[in-house]
C-alpha positions as CSV (number, residue, x, y, z in Angstrom):
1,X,0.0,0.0,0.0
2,X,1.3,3.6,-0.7
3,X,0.5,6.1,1.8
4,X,1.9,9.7,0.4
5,X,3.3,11.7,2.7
6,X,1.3,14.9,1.7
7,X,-1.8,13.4,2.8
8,X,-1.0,15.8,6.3
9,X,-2.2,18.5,3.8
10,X,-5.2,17.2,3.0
11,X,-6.1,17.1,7.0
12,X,-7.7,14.3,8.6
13,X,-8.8,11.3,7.0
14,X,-12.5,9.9,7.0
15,X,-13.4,6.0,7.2
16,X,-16.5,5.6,4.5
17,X,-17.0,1.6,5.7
18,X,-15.0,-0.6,7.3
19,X,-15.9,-4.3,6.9
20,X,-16.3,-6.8,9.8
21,X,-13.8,-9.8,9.6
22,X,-15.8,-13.2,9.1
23,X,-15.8,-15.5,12.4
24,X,-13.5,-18.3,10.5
25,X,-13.7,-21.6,11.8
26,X,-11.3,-24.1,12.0
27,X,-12.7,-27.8,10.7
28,X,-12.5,-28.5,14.6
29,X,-14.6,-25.4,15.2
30,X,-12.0,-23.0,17.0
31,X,-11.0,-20.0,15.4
32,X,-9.1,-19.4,12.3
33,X,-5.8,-18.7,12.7
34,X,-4.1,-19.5,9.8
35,X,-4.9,-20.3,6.4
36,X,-2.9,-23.5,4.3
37,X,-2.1,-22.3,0.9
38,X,-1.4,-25.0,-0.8
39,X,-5.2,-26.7,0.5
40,X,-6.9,-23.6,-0.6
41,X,-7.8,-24.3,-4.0
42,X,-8.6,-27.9,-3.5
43,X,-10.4,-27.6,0.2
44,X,-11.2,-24.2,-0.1
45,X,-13.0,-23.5,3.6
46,X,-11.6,-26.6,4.8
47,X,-7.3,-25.0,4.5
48,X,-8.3,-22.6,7.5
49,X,-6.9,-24.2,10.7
50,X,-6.5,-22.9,14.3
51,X,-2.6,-23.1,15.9
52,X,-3.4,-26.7,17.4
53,X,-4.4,-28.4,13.5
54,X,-1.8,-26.0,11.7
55,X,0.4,-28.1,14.5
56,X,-0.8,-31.6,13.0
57,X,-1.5,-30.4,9.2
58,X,0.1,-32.3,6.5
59,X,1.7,-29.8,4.6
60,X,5.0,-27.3,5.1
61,X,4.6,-24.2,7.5
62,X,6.1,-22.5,5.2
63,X,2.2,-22.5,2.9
64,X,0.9,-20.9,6.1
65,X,-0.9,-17.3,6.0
66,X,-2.2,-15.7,8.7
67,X,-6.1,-15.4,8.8
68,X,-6.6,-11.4,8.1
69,X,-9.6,-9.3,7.4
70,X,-8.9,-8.6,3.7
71,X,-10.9,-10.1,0.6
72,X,-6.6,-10.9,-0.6
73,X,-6.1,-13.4,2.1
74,X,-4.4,-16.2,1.2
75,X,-3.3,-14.7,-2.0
76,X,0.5,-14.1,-3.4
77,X,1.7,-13.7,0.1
78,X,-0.2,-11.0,2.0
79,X,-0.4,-10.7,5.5
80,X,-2.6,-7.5,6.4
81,X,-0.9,-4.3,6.9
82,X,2.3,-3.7,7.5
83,X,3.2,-1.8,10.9
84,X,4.3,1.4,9.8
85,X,1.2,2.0,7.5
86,X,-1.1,0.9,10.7
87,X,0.8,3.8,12.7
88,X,-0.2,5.9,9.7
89,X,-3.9,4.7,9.3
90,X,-4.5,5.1,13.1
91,X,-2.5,8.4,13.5
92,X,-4.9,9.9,10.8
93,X,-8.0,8.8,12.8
94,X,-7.4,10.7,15.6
């Protein structure tokens, strides 16, 4: 994401909508916590697991994305916002 630094002149920024994250379940019926890659096109729903199944799963860790509130997750390696541009989106909601 690219966040220019003249947005300061523009003065403070407005949420429209924010979206509520789905409750994601793991097959065991915990909560999502991380989301197999490599399942996701086969199992679909089924690749979410919670930390205990992502534990026992069958495939490498290394397929593992974490479970974030964005319509990209599981996709071409994103993991929700970086930390610097959360400092930046909740600075300019004050």
């Amino acid at each position: 994401m690219f966040i220019s630094k003249s947005w300061k002149k523009l003065g403070k920024i407005e949420i429209l909508a924010r979206n509520k994250m789905p409750d994601f379940k793991c097959k065991c019926g915990q909560p999502a916590k991380e989301i197999c890659t490599e399942c996701l096109c086969e199992n679909g729903i089924e690749a979410m697991l919670c930390k205990k199944c992502a534990k026992e799963h069958e495939c490498d860790e290394e397929m593992f994305l974490p479970v974030v509130n964005s319509p990209r997750m599981g996709m071409c390696g994103y993991t929700g916002h970086g930390d610097e541009e959360q400092k930046i989106i909740e600075e300019s909601l004050k």
